[in-house]
DSSP file (Angstrom, degrees, kcal/mol; ACC not computed):
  #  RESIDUE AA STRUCTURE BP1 BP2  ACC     N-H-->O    O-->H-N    N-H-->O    O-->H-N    TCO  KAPPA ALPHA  PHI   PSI    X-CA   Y-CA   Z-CA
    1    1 A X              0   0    0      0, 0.0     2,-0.2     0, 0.0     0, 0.0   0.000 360.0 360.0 360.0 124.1    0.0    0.0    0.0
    2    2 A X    >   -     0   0    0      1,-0.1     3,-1.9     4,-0.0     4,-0.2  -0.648 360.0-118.6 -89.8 150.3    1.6    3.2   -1.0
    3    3 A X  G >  S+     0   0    0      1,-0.2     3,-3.7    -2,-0.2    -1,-0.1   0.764 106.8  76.2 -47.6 -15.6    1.2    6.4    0.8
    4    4 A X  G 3  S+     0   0    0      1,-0.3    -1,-0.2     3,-0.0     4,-0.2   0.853  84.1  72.3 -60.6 -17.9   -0.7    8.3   -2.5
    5    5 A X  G <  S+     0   0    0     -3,-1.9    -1,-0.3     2,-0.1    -2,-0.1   0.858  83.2  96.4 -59.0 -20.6   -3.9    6.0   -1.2
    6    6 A X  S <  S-     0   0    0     -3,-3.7     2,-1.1    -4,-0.2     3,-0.1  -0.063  87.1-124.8 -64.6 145.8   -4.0    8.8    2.0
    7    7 A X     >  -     0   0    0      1,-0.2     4,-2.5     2,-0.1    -1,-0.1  -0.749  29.5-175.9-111.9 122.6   -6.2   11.3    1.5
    8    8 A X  H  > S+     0   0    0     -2,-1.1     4,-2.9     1,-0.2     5,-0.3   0.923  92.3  53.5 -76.6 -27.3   -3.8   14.6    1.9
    9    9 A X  H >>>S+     0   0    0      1,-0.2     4,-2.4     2,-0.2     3,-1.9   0.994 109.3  54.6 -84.7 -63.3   -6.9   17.2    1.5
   10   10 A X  H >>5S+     0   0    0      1,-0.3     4,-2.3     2,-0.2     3,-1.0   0.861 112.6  47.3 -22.2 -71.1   -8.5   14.6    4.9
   11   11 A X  H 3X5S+     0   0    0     -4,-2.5     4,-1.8     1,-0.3    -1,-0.3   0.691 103.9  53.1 -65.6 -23.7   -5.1   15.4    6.8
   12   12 A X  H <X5S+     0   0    0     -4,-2.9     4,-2.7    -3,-1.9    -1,-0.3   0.825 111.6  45.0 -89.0 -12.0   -4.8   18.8    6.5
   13   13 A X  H <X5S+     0   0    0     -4,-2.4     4,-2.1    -3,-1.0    -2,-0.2   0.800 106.9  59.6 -59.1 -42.8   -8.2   19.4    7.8
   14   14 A X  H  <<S+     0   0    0     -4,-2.3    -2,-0.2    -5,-0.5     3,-0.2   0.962 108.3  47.4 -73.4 -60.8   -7.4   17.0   10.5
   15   15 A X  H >X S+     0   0    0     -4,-1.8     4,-2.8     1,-0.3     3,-1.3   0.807 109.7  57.7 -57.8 -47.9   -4.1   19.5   11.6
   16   16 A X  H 3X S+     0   0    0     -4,-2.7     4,-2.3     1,-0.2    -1,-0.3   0.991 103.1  42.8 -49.5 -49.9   -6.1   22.3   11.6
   17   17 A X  H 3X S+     0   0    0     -4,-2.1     4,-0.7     1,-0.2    -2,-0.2   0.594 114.0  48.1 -96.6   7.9   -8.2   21.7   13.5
   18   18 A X  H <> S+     0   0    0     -3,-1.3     4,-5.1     2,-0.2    -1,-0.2   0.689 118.4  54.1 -75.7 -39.0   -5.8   19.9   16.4
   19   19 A X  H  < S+     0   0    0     -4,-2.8     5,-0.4     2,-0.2    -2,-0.2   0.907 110.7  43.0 -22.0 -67.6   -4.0   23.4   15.4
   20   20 A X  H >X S+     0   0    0     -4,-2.3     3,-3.9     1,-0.2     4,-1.9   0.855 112.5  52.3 -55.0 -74.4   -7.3   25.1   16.2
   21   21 A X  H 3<>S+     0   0    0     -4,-0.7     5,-0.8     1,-0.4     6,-0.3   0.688 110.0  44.8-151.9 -72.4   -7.9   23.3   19.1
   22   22 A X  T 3<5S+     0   0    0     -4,-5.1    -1,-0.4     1,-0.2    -2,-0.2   0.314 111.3  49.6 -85.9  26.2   -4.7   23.9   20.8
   23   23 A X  T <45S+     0   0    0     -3,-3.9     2,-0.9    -5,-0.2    -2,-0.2   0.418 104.8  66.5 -89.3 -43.3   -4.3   27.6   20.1
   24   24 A X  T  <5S-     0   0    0     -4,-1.9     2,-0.8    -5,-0.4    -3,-0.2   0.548 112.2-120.6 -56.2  21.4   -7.9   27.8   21.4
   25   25 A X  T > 5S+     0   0    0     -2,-0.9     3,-1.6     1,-0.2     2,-0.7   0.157  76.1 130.7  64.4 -26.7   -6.7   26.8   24.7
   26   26 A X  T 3 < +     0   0    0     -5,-0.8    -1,-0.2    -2,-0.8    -4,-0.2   0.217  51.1  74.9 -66.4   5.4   -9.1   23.8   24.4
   27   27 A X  T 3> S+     0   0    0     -2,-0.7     4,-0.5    -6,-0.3    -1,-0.3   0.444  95.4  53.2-109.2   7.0   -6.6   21.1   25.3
   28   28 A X  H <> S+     0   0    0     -3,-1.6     4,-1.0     2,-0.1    -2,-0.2   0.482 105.5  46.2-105.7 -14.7   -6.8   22.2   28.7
   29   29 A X  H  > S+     0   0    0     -4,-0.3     4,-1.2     2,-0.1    -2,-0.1   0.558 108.2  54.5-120.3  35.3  -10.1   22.0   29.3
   30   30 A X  H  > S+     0   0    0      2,-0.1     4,-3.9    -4,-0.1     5,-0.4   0.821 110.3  63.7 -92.9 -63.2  -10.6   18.1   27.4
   31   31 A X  H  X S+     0   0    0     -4,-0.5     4,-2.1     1,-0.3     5,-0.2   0.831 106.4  37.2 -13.5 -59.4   -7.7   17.6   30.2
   32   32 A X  H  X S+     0   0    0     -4,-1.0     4,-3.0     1,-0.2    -1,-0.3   0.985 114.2  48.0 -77.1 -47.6   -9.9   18.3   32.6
   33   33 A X  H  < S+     0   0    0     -4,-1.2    -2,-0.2     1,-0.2    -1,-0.2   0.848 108.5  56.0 -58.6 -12.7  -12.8   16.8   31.6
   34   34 A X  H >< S+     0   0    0     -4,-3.9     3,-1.5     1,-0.1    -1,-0.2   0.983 107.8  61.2 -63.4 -47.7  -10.8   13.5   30.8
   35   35 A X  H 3< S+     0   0    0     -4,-2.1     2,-2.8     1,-0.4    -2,-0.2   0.862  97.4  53.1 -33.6 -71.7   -9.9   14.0   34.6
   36   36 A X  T 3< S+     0   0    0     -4,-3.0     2,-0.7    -5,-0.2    -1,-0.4  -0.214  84.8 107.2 -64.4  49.0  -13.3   13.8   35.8
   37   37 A X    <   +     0   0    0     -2,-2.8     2,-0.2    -3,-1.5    -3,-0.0  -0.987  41.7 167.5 -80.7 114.0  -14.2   10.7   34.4
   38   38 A X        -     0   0    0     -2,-0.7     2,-0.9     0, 0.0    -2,-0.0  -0.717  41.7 -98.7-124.2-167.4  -14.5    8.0   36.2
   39   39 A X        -     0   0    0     -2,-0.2     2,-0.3     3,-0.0     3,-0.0  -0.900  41.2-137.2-116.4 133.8  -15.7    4.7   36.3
   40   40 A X        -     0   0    0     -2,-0.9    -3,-0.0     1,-0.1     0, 0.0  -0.631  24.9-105.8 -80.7 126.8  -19.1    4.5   37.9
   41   41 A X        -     0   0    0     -2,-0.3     2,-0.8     1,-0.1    -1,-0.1  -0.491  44.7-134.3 -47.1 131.7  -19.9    1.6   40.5
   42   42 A X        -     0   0    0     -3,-0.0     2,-0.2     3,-0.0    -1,-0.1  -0.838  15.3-154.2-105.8 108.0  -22.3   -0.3   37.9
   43   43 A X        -     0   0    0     -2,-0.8     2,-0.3     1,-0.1    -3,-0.0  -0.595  32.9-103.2 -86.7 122.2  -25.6   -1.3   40.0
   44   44 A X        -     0   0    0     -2,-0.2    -1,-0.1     1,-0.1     2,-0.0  -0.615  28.1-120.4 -88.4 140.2  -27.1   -4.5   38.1
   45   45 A X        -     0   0    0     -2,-0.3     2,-0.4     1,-0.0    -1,-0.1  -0.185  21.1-162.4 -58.2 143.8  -30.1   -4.2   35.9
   46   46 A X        -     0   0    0     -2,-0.0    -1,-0.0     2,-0.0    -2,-0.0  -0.908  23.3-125.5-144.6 110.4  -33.2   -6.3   36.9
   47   47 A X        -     0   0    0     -2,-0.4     2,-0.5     1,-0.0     0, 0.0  -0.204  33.3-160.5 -55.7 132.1  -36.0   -6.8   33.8
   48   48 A X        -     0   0    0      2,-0.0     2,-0.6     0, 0.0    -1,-0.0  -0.928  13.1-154.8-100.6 131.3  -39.5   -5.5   35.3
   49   49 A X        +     0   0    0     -2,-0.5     2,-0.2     2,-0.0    -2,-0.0  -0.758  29.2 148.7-118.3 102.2  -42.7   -6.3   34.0
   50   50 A X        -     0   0    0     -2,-0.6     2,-0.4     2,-0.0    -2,-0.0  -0.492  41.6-106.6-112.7-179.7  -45.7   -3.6   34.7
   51   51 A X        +     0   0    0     -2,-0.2     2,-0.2     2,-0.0    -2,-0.0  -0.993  37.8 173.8-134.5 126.8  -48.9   -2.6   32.6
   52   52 A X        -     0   0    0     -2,-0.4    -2,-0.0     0, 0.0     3,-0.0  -0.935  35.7-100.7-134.3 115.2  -49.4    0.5   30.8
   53   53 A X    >>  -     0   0    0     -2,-0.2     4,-1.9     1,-0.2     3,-1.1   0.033  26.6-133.9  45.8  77.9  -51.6    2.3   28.6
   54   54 A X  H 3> S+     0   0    0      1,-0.3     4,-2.3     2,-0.2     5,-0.3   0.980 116.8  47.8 -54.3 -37.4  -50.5    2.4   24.8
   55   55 A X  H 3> S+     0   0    0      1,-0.2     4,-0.7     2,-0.2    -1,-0.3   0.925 107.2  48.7 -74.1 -15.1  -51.3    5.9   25.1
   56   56 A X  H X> S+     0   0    0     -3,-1.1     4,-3.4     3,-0.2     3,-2.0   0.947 118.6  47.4 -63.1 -59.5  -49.3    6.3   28.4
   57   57 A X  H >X S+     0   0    0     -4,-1.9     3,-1.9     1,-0.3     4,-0.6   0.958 108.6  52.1 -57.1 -59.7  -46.3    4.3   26.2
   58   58 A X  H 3X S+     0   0    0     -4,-2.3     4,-1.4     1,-0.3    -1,-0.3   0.707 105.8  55.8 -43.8 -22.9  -46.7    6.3   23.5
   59   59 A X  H <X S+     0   0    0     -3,-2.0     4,-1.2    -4,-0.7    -1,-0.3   0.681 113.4  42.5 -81.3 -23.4  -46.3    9.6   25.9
   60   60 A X  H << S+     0   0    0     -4,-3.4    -1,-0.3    -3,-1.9    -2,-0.2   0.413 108.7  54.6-125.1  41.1  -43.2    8.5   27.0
   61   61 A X  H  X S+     0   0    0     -4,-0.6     4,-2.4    -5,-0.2    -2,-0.2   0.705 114.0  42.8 -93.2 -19.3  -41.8    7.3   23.9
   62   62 A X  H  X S+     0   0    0     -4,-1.4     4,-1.9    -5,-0.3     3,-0.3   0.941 111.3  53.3 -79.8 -53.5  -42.3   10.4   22.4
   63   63 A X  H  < S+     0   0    0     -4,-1.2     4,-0.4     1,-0.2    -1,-0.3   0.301 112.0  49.5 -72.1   0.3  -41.1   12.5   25.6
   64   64 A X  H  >>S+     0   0    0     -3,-0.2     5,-2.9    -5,-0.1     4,-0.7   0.832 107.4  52.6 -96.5 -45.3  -37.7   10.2   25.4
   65   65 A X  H ><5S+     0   0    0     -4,-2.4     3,-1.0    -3,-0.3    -2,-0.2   0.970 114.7  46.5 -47.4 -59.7  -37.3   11.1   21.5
   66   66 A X  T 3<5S+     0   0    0     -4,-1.9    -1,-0.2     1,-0.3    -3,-0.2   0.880 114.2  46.2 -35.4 -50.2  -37.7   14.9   22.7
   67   67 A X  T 345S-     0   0    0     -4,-0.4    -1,-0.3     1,-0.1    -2,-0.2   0.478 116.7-100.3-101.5  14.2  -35.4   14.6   25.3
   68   68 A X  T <<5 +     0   0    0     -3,-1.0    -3,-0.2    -4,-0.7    -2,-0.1   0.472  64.5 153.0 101.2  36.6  -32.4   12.8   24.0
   69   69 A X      < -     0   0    0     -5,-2.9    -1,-0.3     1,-0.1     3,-0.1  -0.515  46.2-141.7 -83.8 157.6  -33.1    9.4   25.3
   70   70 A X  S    S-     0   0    0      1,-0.1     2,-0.2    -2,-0.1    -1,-0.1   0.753  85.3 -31.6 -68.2 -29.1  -31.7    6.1   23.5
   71   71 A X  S  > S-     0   0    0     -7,-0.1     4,-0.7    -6,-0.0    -1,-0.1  -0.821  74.6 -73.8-168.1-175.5  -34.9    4.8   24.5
   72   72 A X  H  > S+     0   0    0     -2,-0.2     4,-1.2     2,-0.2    -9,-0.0   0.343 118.5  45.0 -80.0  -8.8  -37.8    4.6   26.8
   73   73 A X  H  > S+     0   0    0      2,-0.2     4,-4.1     3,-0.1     5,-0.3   0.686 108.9  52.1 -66.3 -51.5  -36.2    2.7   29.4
   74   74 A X  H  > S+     0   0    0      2,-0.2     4,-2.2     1,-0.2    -2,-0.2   0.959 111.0  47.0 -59.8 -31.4  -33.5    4.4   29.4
   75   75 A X  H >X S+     0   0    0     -4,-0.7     3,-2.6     1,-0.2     4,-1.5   0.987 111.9  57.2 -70.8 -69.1  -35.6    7.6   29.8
   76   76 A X  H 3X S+     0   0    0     -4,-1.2     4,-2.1     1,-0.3     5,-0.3   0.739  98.4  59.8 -32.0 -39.5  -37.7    5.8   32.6
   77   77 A X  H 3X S+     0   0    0     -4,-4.1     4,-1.5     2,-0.2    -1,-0.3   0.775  99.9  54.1 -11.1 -72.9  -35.0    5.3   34.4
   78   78 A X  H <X S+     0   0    0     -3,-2.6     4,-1.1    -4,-2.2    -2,-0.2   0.792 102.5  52.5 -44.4 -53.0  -34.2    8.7   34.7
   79   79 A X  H  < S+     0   0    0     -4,-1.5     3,-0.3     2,-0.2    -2,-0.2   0.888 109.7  50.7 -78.4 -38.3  -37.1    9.9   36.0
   80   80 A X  H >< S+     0   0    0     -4,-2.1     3,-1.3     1,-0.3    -2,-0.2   0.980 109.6  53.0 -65.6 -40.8  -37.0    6.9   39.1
   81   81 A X  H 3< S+     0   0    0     -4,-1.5    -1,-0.3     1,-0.3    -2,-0.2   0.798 102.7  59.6 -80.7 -24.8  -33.6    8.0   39.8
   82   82 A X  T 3<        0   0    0     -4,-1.1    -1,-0.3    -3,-0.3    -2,-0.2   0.299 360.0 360.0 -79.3  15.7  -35.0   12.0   40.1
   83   83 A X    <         0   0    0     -3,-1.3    -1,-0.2    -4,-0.0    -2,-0.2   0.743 360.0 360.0-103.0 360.0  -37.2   11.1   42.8
């Protein structure tokens, strides 16, 4: 495989914008946020089985879509854990 397969227009875009990135001060604050990451104790899942509405499901699939859930669990979820 020769280098010409690389796509040069791809790479210089890609160095600007680390360029950009680290004039813009912005490698100090991915630094921090890498900091604060951590690995979360993972509390095991247990499948539930209740009864619901379709139109109650439909309200909260639609109210997951809205609010940036992967799903309707996941969005339930949410809401036990705000109580």
């Amino acid at each position: 495989m020769s280098l010409d397969t690389f796509n040069q227009k791809k790479d210089e875009e890609m160095r600007e914008s680390y360029e950009t990135t680290l004039k813009d001060g912005k490698k100090d604050n991915a630094a921090a946020f890498l900091k604060n990451i951590s690995r979360k104790e993972v509390e095991r899942k247990r499948s539930v089985t209740f009864s619901i509405t379709e139109s109650q499901l439909n309200k909260m699939d639609k109210a997951a879509r809205q609010n940036g859930f992967k799903n309707r669990s996941e969005f339930l979820s949410s809401i036990i854990d705000a109580i």
